[in-house]
mmCIF entry with sequence, helices, sheets and N, C-alpha, C, O atoms, coordinates in Angstrom:
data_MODEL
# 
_entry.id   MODEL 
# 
_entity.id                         1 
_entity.type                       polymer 
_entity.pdbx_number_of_molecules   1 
# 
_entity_poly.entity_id                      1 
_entity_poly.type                           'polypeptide(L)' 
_entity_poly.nstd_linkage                   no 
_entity_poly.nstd_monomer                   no 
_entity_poly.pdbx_seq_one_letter_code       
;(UNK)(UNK)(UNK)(UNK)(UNK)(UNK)(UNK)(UNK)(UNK)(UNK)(UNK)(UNK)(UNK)(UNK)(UNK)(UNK)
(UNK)(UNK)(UNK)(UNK)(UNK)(UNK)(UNK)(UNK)(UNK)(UNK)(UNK)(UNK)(UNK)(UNK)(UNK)(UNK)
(UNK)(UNK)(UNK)(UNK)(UNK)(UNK)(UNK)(UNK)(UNK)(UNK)(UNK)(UNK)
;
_entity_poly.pdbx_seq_one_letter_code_can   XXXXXXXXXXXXXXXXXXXXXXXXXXXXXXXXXXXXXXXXXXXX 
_entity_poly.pdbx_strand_id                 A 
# 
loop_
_entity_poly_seq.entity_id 
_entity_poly_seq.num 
_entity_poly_seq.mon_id 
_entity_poly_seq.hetero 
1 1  UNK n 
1 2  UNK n 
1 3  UNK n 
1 4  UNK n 
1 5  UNK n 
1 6  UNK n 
1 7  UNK n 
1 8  UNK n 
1 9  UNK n 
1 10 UNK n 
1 11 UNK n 
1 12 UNK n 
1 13 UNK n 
1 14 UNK n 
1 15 UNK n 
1 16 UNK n 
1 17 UNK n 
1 18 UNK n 
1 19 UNK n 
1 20 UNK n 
1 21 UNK n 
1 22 UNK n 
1 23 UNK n 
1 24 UNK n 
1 25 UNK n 
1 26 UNK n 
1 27 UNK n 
1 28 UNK n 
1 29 UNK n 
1 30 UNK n 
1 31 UNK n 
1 32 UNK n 
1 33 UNK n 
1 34 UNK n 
1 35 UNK n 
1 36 UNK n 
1 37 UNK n 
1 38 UNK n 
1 39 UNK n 
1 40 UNK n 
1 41 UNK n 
1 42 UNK n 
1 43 UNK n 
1 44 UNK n 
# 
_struct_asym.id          A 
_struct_asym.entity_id   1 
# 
_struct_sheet.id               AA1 
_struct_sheet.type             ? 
_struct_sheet.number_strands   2 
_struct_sheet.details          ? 
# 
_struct_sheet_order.sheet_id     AA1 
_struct_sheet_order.range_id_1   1 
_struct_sheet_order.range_id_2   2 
_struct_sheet_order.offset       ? 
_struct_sheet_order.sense        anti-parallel 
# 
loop_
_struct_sheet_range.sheet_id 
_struct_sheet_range.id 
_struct_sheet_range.beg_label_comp_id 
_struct_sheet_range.beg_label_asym_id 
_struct_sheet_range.beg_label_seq_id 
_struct_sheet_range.pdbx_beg_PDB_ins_code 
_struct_sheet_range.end_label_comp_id 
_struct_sheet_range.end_label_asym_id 
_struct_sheet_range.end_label_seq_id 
_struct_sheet_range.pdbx_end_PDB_ins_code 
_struct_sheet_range.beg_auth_comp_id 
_struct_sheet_range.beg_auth_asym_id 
_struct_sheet_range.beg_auth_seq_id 
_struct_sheet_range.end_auth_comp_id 
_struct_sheet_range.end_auth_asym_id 
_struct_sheet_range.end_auth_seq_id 
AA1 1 UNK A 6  ? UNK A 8  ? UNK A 6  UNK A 8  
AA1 2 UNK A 40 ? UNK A 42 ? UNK A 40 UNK A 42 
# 
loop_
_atom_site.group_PDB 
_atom_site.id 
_atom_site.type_symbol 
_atom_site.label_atom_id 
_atom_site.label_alt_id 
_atom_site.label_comp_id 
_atom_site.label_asym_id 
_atom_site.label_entity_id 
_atom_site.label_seq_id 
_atom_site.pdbx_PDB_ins_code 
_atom_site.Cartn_x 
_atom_site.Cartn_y 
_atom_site.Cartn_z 
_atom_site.occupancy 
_atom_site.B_iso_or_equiv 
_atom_site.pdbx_formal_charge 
_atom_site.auth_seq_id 
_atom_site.auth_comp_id 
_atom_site.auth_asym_id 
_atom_site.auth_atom_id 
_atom_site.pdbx_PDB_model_num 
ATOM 1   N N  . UNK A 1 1  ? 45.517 27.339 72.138  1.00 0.00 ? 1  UNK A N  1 
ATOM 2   C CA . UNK A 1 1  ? 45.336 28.364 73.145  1.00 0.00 ? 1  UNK A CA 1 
ATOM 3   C C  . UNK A 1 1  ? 45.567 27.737 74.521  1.00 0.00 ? 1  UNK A C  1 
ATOM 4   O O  . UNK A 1 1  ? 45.272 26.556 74.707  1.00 0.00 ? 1  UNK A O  1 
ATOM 5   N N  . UNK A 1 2  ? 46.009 28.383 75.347  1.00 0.00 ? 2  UNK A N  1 
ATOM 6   C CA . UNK A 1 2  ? 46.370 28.189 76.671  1.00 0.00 ? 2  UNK A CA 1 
ATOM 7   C C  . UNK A 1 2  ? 45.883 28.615 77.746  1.00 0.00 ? 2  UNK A C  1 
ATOM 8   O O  . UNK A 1 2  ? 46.033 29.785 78.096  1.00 0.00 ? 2  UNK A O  1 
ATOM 9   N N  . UNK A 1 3  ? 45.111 27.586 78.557  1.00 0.00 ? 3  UNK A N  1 
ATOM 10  C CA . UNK A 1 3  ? 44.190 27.558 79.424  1.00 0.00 ? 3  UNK A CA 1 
ATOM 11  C C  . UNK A 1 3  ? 44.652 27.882 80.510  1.00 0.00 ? 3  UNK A C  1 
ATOM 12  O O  . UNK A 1 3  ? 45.760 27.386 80.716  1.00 0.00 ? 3  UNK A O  1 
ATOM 13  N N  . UNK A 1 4  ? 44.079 28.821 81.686  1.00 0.00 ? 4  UNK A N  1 
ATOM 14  C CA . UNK A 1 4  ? 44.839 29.106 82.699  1.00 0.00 ? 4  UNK A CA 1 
ATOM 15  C C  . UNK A 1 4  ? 43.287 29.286 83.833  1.00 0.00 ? 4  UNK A C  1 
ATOM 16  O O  . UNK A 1 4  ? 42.350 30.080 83.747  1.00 0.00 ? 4  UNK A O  1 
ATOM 17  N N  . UNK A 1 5  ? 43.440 28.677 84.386  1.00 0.00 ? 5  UNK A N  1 
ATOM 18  C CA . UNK A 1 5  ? 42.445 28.692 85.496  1.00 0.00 ? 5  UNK A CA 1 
ATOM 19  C C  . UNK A 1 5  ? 42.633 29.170 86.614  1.00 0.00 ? 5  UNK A C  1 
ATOM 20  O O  . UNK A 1 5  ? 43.653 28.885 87.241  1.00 0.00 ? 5  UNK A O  1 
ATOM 21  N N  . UNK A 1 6  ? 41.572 30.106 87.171  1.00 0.00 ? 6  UNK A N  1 
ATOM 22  C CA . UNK A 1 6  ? 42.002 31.453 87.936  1.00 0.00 ? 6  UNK A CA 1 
ATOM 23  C C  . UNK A 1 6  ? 40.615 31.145 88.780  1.00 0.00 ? 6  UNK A C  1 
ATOM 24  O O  . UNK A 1 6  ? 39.644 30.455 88.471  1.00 0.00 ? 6  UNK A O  1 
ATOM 25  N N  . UNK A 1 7  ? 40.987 32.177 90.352  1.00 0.00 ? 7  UNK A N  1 
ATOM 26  C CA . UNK A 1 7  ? 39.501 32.134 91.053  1.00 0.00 ? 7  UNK A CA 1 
ATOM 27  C C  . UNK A 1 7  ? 40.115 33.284 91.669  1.00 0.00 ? 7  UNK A C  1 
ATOM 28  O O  . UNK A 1 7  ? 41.257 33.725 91.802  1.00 0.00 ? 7  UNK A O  1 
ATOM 29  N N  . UNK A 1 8  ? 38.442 33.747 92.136  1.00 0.00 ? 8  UNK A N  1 
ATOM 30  C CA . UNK A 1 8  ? 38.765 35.279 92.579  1.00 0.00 ? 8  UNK A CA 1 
ATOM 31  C C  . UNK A 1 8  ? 37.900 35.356 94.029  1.00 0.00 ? 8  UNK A C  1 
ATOM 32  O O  . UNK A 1 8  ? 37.546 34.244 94.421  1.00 0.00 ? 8  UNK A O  1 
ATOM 33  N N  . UNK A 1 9  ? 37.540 36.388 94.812  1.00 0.00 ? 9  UNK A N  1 
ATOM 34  C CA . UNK A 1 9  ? 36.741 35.796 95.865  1.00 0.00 ? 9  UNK A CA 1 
ATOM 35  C C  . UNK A 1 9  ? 36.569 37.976 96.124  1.00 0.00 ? 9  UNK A C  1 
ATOM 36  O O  . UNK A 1 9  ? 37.425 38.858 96.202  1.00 0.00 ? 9  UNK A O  1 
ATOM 37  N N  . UNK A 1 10 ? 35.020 37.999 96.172  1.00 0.00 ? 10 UNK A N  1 
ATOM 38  C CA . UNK A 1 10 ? 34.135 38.728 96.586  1.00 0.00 ? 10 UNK A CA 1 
ATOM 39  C C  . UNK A 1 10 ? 33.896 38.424 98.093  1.00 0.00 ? 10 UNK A C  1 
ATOM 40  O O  . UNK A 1 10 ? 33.222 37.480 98.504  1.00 0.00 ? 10 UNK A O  1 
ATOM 41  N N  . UNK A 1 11 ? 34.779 39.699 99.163  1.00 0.00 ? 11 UNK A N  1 
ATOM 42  C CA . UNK A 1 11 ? 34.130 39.528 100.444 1.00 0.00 ? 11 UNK A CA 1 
ATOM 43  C C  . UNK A 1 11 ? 33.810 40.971 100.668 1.00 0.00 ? 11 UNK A C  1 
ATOM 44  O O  . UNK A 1 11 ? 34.228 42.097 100.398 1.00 0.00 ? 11 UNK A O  1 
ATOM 45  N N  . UNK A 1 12 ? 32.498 40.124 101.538 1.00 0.00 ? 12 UNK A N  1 
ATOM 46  C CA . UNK A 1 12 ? 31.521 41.614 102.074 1.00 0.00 ? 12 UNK A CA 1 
ATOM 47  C C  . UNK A 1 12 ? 31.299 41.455 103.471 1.00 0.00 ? 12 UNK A C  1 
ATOM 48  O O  . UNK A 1 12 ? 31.167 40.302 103.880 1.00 0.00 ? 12 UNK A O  1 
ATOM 49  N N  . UNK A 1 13 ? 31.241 42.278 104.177 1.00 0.00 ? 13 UNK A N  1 
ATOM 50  C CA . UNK A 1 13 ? 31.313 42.988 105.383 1.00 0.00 ? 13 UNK A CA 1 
ATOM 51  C C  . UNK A 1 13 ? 30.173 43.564 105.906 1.00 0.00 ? 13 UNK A C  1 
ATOM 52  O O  . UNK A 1 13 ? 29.109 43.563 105.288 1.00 0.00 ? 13 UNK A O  1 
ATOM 53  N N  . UNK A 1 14 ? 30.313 44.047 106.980 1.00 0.00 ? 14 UNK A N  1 
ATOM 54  C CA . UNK A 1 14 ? 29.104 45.191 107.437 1.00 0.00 ? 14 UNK A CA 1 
ATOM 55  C C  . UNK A 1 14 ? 30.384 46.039 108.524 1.00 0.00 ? 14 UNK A C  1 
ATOM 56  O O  . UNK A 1 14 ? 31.125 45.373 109.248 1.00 0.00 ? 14 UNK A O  1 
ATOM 57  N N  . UNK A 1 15 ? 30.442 47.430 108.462 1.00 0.00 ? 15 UNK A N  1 
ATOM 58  C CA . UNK A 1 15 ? 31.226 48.283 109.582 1.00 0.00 ? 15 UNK A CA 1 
ATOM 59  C C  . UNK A 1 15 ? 30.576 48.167 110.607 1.00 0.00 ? 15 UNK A C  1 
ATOM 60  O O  . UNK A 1 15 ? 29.635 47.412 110.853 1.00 0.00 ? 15 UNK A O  1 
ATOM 61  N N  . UNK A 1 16 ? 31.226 49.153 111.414 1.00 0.00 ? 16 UNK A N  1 
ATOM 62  C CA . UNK A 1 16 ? 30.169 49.463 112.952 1.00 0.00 ? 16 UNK A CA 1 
ATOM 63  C C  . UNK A 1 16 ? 29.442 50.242 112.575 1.00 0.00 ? 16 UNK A C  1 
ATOM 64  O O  . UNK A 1 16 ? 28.948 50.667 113.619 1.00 0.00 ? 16 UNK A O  1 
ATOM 65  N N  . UNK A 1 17 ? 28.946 50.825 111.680 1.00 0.00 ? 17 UNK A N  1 
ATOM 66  C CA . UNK A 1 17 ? 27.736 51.745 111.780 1.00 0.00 ? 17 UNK A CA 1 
ATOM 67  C C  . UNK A 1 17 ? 26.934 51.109 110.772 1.00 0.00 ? 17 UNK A C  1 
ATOM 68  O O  . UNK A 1 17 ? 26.259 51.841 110.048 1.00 0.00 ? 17 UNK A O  1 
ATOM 69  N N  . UNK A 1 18 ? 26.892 49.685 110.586 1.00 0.00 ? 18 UNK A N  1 
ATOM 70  C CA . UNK A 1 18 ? 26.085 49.290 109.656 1.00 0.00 ? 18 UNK A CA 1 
ATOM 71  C C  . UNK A 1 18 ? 26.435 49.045 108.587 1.00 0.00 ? 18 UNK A C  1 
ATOM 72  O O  . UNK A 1 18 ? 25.859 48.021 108.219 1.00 0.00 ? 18 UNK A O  1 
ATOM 73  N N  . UNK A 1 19 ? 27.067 49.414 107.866 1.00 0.00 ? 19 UNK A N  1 
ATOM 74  C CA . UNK A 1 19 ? 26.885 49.821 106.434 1.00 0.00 ? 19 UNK A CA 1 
ATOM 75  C C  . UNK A 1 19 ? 27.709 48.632 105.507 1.00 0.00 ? 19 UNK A C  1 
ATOM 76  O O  . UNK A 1 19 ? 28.635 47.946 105.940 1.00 0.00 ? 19 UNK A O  1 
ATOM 77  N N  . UNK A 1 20 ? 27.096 48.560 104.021 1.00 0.00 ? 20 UNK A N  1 
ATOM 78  C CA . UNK A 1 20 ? 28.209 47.368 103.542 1.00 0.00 ? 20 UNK A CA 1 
ATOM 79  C C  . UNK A 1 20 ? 29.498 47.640 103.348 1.00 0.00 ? 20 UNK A C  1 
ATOM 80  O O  . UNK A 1 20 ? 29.745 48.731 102.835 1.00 0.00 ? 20 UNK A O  1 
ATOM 81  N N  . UNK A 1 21 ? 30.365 46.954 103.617 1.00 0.00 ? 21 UNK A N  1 
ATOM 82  C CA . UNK A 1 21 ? 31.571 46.867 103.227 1.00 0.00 ? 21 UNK A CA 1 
ATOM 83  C C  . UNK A 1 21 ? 32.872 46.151 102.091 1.00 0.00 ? 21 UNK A C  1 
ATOM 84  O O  . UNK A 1 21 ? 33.895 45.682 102.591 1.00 0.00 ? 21 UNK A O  1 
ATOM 85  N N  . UNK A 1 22 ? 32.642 46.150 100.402 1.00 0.00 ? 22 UNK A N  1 
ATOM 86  C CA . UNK A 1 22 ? 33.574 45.130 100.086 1.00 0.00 ? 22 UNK A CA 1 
ATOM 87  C C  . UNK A 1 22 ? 35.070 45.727 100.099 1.00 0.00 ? 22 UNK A C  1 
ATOM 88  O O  . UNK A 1 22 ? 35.591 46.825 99.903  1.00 0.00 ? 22 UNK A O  1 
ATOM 89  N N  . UNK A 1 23 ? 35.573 44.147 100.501 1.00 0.00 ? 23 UNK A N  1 
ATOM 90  C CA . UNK A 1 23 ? 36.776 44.184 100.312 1.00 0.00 ? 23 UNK A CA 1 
ATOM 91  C C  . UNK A 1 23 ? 37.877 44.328 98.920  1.00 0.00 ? 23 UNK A C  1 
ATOM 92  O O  . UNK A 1 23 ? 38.041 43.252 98.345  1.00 0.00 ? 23 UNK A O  1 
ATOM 93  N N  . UNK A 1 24 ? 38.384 45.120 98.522  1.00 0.00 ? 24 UNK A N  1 
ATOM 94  C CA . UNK A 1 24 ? 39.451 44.568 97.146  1.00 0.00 ? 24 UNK A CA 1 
ATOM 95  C C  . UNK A 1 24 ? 40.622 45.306 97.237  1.00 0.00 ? 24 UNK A C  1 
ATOM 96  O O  . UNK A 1 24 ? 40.675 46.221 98.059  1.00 0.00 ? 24 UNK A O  1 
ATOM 97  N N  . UNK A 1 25 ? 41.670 45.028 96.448  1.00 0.00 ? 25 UNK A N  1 
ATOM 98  C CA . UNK A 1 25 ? 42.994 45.231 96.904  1.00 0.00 ? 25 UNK A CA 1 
ATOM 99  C C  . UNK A 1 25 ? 43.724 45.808 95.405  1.00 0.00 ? 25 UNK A C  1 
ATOM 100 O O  . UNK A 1 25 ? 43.748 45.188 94.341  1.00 0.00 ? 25 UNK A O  1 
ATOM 101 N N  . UNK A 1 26 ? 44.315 47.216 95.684  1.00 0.00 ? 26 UNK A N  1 
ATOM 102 C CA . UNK A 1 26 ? 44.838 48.291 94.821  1.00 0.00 ? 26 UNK A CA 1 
ATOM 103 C C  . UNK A 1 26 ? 46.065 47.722 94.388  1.00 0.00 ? 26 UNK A C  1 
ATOM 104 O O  . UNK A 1 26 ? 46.996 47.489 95.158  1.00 0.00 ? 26 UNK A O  1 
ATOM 105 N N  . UNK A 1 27 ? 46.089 47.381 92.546  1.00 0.00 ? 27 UNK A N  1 
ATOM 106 C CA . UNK A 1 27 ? 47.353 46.918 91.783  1.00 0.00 ? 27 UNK A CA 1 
ATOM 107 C C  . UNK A 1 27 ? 48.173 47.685 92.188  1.00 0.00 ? 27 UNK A C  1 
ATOM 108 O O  . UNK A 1 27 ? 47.977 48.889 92.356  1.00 0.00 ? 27 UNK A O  1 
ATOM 109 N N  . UNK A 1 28 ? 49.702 46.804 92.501  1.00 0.00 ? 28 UNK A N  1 
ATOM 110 C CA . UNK A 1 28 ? 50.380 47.825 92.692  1.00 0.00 ? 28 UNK A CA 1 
ATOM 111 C C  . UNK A 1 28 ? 51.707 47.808 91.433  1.00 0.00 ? 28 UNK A C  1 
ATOM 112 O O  . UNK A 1 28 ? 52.497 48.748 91.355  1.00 0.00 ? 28 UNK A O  1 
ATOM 113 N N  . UNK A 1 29 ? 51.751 47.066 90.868  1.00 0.00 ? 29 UNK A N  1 
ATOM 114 C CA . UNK A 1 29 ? 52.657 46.502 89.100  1.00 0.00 ? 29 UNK A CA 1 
ATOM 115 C C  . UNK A 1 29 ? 51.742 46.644 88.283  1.00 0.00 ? 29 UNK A C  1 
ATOM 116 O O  . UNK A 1 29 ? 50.549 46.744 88.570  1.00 0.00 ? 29 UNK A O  1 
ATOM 117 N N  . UNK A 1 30 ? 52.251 46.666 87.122  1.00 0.00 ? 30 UNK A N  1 
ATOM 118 C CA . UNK A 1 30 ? 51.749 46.022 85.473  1.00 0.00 ? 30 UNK A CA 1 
ATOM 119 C C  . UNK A 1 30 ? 50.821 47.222 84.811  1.00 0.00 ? 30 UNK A C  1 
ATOM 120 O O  . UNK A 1 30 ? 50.828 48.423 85.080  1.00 0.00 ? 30 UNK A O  1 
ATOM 121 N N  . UNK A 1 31 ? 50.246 46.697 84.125  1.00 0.00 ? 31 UNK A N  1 
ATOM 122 C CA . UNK A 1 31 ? 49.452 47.715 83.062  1.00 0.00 ? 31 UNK A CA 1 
ATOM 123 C C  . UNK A 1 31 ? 48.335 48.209 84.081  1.00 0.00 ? 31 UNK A C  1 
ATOM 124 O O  . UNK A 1 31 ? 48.106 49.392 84.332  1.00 0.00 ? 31 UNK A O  1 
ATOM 125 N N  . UNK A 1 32 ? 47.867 47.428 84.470  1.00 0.00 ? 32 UNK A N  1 
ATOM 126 C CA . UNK A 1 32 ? 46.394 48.171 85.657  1.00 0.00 ? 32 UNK A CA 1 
ATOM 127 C C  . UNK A 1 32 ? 47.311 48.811 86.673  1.00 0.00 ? 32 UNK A C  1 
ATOM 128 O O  . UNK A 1 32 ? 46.682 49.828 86.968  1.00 0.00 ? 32 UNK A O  1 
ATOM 129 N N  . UNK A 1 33 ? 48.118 48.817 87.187  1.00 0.00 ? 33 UNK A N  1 
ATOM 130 C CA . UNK A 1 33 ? 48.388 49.594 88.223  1.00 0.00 ? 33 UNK A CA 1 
ATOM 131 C C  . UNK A 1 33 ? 47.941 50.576 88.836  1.00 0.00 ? 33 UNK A C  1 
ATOM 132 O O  . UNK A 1 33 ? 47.608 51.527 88.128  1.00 0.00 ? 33 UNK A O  1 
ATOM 133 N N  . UNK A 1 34 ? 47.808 50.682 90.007  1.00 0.00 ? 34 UNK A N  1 
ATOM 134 C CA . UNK A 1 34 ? 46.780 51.596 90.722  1.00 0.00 ? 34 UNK A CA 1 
ATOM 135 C C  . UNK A 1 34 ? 45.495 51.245 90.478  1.00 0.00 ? 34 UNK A C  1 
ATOM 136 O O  . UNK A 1 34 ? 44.607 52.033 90.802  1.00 0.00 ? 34 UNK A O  1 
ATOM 137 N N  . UNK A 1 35 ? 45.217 50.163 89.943  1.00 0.00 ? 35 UNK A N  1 
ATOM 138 C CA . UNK A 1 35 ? 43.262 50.189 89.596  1.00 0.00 ? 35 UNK A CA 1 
ATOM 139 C C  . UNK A 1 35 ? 42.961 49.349 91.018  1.00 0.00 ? 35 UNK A C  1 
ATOM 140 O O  . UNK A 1 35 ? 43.805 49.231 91.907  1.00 0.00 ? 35 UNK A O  1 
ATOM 141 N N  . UNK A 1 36 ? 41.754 48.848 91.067  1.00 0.00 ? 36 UNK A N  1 
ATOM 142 C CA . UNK A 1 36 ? 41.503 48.162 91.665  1.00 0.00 ? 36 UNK A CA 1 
ATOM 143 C C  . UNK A 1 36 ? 40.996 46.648 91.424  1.00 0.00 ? 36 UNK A C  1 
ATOM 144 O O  . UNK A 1 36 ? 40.496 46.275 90.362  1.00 0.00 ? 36 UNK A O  1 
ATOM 145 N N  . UNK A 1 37 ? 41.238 45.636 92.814  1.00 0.00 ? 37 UNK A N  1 
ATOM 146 C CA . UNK A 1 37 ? 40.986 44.417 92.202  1.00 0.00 ? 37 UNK A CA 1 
ATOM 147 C C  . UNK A 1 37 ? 40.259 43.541 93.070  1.00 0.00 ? 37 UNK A C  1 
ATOM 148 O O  . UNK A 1 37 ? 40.269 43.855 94.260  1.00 0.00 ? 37 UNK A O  1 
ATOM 149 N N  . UNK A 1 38 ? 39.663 42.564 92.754  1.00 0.00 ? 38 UNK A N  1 
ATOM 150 C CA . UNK A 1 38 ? 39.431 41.263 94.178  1.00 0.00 ? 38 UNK A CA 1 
ATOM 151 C C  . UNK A 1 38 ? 40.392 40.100 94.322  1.00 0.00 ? 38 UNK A C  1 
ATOM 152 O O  . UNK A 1 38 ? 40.871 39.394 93.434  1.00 0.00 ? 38 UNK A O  1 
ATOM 153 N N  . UNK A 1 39 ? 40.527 40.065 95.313  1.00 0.00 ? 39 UNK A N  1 
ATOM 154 C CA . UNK A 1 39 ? 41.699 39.342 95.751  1.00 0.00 ? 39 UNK A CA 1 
ATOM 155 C C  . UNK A 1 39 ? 41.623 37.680 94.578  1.00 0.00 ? 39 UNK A C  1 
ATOM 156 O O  . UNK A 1 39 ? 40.691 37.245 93.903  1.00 0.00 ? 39 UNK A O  1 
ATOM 157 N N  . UNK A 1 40 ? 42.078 37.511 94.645  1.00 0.00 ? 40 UNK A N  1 
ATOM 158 C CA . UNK A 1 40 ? 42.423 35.713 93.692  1.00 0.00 ? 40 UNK A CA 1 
ATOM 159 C C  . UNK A 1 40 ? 43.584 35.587 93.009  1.00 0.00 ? 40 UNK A C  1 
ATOM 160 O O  . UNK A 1 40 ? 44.522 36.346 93.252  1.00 0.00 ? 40 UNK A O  1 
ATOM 161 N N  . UNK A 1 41 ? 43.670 34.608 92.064  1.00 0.00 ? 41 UNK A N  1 
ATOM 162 C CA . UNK A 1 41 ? 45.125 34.416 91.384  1.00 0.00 ? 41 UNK A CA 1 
ATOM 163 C C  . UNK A 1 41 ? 44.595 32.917 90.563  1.00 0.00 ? 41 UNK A C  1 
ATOM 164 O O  . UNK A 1 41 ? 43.449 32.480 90.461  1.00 0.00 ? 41 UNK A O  1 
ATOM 165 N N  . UNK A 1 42 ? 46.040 32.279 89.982  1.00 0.00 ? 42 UNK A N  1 
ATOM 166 C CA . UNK A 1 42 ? 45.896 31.099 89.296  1.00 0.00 ? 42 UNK A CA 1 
ATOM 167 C C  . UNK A 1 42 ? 45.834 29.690 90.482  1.00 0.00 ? 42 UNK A C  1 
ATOM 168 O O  . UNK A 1 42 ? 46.212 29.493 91.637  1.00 0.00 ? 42 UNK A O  1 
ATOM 169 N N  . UNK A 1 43 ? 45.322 29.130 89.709  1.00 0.00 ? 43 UNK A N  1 
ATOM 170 C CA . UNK A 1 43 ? 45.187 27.779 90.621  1.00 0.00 ? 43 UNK A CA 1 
ATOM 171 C C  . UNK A 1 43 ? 46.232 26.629 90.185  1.00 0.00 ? 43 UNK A C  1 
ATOM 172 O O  . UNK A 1 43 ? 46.231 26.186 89.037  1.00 0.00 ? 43 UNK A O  1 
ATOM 173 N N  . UNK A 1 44 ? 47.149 26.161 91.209  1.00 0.00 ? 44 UNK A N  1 
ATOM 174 C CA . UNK A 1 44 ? 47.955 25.787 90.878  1.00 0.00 ? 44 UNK A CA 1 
ATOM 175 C C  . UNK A 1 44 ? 47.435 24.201 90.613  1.00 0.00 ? 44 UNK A C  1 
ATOM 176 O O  . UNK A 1 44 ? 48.217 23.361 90.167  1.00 0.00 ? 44 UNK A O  1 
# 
């Protein structure tokens, strides 16, 4: 089996009116497409 080592990164925020904010970023290829995600990838 083939090991692939990946990192991902959870960022949070606060707006101007307070409130929490996370960040993640809408697939835009492949089988998930359109889902949503947190930013990361493979580690080279």
């Amino acid at each position: 089996m083939k090991i692939v080592r990946v990192v991902a990164a959870v960022i949070k925020s606060v707006n101007e009116i307070g409130e929490p904010v996370i960040f993640a970023t809408q697939r835009g290829y492949g089988e998930y497409q359109g889902g949503w995600e947190f930013p990361g990838g493979k580690i080279d």
